[in-house]
C-alpha positions as CSV (number, residue, x, y, z in Angstrom):
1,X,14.8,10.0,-35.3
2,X,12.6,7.2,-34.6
3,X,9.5,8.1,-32.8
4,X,9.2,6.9,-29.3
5,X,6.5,3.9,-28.7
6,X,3.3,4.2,-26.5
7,X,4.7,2.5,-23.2
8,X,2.8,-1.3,-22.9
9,X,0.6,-2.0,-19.9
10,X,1.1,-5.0,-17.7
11,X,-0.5,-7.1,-15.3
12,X,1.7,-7.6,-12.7
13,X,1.1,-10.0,-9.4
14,X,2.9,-9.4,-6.2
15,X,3.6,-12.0,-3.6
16,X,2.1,-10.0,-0.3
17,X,-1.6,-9.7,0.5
18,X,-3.6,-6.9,0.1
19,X,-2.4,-3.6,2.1
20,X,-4.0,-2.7,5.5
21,X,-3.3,-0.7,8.8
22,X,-0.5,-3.3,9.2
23,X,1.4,-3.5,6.2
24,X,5.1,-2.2,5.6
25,X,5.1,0.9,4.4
26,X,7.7,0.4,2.3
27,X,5.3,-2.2,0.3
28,X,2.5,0.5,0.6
29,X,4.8,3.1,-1.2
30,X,6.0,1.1,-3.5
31,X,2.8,0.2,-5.0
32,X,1.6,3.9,-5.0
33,X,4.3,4.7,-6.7
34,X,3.8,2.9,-10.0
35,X,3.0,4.2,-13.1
36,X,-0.8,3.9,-14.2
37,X,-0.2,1.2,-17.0
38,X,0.8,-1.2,-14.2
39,X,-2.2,-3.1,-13.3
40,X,-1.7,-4.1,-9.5
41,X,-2.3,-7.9,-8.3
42,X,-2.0,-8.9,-5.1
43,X,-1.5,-12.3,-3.8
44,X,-3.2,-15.6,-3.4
45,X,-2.7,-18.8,-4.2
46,X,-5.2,-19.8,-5.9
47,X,-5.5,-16.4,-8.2
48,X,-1.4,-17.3,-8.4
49,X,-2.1,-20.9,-10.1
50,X,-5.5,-20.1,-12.0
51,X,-5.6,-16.4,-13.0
52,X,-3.2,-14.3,-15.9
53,X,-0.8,-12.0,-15.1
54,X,2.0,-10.9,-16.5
55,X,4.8,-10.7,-14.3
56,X,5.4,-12.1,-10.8
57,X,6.9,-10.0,-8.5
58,X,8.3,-11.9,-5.3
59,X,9.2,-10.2,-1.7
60,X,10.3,-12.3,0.9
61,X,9.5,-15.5,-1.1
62,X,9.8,-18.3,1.7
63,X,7.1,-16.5,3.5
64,X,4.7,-18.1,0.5
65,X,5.9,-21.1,2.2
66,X,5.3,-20.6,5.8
67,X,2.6,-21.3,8.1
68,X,2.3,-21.6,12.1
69,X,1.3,-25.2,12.1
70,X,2.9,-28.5,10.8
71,X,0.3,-29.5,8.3
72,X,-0.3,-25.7,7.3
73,X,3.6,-25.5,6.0
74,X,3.8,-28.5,4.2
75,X,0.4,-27.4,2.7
76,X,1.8,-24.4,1.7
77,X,5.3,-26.2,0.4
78,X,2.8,-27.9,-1.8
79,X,1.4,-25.5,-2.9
80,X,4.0,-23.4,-4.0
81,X,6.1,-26.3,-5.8
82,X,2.6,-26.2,-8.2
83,X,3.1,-22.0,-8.1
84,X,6.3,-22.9,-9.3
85,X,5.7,-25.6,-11.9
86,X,3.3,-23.2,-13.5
87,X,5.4,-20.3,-13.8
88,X,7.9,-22.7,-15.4
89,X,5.8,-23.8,-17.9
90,X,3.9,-20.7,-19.1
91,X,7.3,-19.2,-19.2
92,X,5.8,-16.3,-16.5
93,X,9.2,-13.8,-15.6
94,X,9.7,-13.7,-11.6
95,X,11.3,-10.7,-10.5
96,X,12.4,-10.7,-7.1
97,X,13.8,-7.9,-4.5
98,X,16.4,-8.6,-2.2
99,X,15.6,-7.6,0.9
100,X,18.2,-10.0,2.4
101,X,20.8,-12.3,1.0
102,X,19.0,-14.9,2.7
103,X,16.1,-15.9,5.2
104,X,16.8,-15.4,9.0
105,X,15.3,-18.4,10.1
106,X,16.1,-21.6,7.8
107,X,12.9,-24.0,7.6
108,X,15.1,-27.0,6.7
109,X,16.2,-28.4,3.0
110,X,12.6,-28.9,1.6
111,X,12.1,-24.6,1.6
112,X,15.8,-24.4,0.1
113,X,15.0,-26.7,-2.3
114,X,11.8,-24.5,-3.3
115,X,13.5,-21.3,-3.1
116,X,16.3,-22.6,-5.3
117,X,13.9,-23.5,-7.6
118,X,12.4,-19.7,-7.8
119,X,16.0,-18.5,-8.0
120,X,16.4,-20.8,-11.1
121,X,13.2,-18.8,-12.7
122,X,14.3,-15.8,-11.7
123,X,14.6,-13.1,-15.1
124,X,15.2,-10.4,-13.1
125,X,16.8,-9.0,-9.5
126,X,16.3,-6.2,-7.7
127,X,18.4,-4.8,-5.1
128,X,17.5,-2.1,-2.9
129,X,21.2,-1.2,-2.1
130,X,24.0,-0.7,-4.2
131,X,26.5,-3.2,-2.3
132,X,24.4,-6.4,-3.0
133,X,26.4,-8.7,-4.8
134,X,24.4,-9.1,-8.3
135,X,22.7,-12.4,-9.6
136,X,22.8,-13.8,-12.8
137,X,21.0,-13.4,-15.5
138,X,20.3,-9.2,-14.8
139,X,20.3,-7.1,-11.7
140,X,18.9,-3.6,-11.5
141,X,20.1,-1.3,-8.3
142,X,16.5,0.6,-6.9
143,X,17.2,2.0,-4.0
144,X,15.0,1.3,-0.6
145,X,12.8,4.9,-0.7
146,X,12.3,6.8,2.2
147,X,9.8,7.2,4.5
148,X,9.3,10.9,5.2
149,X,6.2,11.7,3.1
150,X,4.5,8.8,5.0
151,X,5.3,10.3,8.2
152,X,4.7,13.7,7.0
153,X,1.4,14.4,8.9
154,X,2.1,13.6,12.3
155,X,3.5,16.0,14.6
156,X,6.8,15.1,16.8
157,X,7.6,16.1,19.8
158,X,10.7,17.4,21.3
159,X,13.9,15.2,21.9
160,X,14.4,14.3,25.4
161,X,17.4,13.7,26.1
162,X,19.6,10.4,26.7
163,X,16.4,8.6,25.4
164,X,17.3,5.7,23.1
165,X,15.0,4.0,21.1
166,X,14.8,0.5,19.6
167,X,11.6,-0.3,17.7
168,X,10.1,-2.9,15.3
169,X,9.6,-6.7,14.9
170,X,11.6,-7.8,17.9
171,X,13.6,-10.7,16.5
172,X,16.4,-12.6,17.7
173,X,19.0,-11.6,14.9
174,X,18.0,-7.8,16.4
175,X,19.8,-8.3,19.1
176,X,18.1,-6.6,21.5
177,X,19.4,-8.8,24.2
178,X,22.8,-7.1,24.0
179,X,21.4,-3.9,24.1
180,X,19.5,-4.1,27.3
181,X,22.5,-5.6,28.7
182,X,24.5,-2.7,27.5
183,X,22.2,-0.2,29.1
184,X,22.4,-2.0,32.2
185,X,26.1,-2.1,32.0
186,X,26.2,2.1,31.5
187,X,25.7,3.5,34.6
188,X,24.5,7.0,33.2
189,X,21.6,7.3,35.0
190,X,20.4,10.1,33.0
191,X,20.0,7.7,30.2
192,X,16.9,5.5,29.3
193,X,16.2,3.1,26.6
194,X,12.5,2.4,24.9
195,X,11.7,-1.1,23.3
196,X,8.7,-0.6,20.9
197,X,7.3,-3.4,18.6
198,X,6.1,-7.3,18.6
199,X,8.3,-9.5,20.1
200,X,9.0,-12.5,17.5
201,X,8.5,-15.5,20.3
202,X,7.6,-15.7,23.8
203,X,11.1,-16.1,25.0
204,X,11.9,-12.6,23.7
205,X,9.5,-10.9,25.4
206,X,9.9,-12.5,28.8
207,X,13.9,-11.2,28.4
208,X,12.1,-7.5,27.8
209,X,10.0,-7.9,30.5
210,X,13.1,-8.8,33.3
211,X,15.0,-6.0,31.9
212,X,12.2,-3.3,32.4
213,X,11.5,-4.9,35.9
214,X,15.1,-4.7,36.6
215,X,16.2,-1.3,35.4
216,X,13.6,1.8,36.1
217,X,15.3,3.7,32.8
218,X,14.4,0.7,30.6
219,X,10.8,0.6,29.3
220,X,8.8,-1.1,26.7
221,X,5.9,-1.1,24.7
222,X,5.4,-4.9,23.5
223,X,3.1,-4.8,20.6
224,X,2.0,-3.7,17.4
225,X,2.6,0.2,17.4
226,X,0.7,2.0,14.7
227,X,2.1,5.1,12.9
228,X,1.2,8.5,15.1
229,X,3.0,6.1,18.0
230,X,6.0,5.3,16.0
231,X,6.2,8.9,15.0
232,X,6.0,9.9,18.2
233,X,8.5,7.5,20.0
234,X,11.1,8.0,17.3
235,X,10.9,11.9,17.8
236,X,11.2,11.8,21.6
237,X,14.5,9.3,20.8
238,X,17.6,11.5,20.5
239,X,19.4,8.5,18.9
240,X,17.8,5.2,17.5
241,X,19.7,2.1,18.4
242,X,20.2,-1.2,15.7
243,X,22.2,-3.7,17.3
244,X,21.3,-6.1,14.8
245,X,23.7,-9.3,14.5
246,X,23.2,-9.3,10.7
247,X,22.4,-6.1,9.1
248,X,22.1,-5.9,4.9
249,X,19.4,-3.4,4.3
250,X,17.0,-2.4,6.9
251,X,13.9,-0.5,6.5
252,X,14.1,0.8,10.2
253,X,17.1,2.4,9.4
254,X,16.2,4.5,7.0
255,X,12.5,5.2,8.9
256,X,14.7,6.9,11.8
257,X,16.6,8.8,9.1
258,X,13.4,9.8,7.5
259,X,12.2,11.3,10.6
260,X,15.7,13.1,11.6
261,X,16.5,11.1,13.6
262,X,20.4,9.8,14.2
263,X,21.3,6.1,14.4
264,X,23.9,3.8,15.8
265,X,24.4,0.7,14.1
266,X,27.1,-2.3,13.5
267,X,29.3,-1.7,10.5
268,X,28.8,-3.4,7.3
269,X,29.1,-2.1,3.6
270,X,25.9,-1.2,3.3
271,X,25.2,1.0,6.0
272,X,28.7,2.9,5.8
273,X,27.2,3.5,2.1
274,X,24.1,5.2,3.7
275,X,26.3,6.9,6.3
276,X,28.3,8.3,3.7
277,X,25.2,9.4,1.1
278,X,22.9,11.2,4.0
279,X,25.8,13.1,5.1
280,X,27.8,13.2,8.4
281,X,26.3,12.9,11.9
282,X,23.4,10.9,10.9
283,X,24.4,7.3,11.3
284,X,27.2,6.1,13.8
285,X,29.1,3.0,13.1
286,X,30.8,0.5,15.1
287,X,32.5,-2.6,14.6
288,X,32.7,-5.6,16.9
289,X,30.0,-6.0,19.9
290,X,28.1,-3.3,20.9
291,X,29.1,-2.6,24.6
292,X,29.0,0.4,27.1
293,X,31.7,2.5,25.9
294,X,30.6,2.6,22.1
295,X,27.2,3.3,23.5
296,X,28.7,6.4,25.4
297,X,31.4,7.3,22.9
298,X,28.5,7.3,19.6
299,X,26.2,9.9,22.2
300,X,29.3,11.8,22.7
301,X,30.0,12.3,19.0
302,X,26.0,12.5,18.3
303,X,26.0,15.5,20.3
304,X,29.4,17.4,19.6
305,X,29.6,16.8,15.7
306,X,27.4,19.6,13.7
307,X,25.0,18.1,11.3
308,X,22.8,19.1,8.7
309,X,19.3,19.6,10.0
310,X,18.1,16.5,7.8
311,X,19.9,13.8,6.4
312,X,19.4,13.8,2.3
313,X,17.5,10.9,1.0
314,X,16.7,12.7,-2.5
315,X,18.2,9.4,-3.8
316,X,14.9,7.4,-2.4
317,X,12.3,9.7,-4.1
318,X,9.1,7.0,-4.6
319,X,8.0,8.4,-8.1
320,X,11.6,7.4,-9.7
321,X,11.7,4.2,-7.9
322,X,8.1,3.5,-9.2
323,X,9.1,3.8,-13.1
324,X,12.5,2.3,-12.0
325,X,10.4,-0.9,-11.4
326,X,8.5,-0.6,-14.5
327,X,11.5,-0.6,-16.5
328,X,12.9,-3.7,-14.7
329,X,9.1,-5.3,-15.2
330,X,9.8,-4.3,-19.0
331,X,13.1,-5.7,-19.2
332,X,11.8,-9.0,-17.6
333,X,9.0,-9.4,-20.2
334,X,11.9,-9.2,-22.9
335,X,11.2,-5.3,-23.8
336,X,13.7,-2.8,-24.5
337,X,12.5,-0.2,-21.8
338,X,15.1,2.3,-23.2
339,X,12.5,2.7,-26.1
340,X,9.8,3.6,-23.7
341,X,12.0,6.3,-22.2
């Protein structure tokens, strides 16, 4: 029996900045999580086109070429086209997780033509759900961890209830539009709905704004909220709220579940495969528009069906998923990461 090799160390270089106070805890966790021969790089551009590294791992890549202004984007276009030459050159694997099958806001054929370009130098996929169609030429399955040793330390308060909550980046695709409208459409008045998080654009924010000024059960909170908040909020929710008008993997989701807290959310393949792993009661499904009736019908079943008192997320441990991206780093460098078992 042959003996087993000494597992290589790597430099690998991520395509997010540095974490702080602000940064997604699922990125946070992630790089925690890996194991100690994984020398950690985190991004600029100019270490991207000048300094060594091993790997480049990619998250959300047209966010490398992005910027507020005019000049910044096509700056940054520029700059990543040269990103890009390089990696071709010096033969440097991409990996790249799929957070969504594609960007919600297109920035025109010049950022397709750049992605498509990164997709063509991609060795190696990851996606963070199971139901992801897989890419060519390899794609490993690593599922999205959890969130409930993050949120660990903060206490939560009791459930009030009839309280809905719907939290994070307030984006258009969200669809929080609908569900104020909903909520002003029930006429339970026992109910109330919370909006927490940044709204993406002014125009979003001024729609929050009417609907709190027009409904006394319908406040909001419209800015950055920093973890003991979000703890907090999501344990006075009795059920979390995604009306999302495309929904693929979400982070939130599984943030609520972390904290025990049920959802309602559109059906799609993906979540009906978390609904059925966590176990029953935890995440409601509809299909079609979210409206009124589903609203009541899902609080209805929320509070009549018996549940477990947590949903099970020992699938999304963060010390498997951190050698689970070794491996694929492995695999991408053109190792056989079954002999480093």
């Amino acid at each position: 029996m042959a003996a087993r090799q000494a597992a290589p160390s790597m430099v690998v270089m991520f395509s997010t900045e540095p974490t702080g106070e602000k940064t997604n805890p699922y990125l946070t966790q992630l790089y925690r999580s890996l194991p100690d021969n994984v020398g950690l790089r985190y991004f600029s551009m100019r270490q991207a086109l000048l300094s060594r590294y091993d790997v480049l791992h990619v998250h959300w890549p047209e966010y490398l070429m992005r910027h507020p202004s005019r000049a910044g984007t096509w700056a940054k276009r520029a700059c990543a086209a040269l990103l890009l030459l390089r990696l071709q050159l010096t033969h440097t694997p991409v990996v790249r997780t799929l957070h969504n099958l594609q960007p919600h806001e297109s920035q025109g054929r010049v950022e397709q033509w750049l992605l498509g370009w990164m997709d063509r130098l991609t060795r190696r996929w990851i996606r963070i759900n199971a139901v992801t169609p897989a890419r060519p030429p390899f794609t490993d399955t690593i599922l999205h961890g959890h969130y409930s040793d993050w949120f660990a330390t903060f206490p939560q308060p009791a459930t009030q209830r009839g309280r809905l909550l719907h939290f994070g980046l307030i984006r258009p695709y969200k669809g929080v539009e609908t569900l104020l409208e909903v909520v002003r459409d029930t006429p339970d008045p026992t109910l109330q709905l919370r909006i927490c998080g940044n709204p993406a654009d002014a125009q979003v924010r001024r729609t929050v704004e009417d609907a709190c000024a027009a409904d006394p059960r319908i406040s909001a909170h419209l800015a950055y909220v920093d973890d003991a908040e979000l703890a907090r909020e999501v344990g006075l929710s009795e059920m979390v709220v995604l009306p999302y008008k495309q929904m693929h993997n979400s982070g939130t989701l599984l943030l609520a579940l972390s904290l025990h807290r049920p959802v309602l959310a559109p059906w799609s393949e993906s979540n009906a495969a978390v609904a059925e792993e966590v176990g029953p009661g935890w995440v409601h499904l509809y299909r079609g528009e979210l409206d009124s009736q589903v609203l009541v019908d899902a609080l209805a079943r929320l509070r009549d069906a018996p549940r477990s008192d947590a949903p099970d997320l020992s699938r999304r441990d963060w010390r498997k998923i951190g050698q689970q991206h070794y491996r694929t780093y492995l695999e991408a460098l053109g190792h056989d990461s079954e002999a480093y078992a």
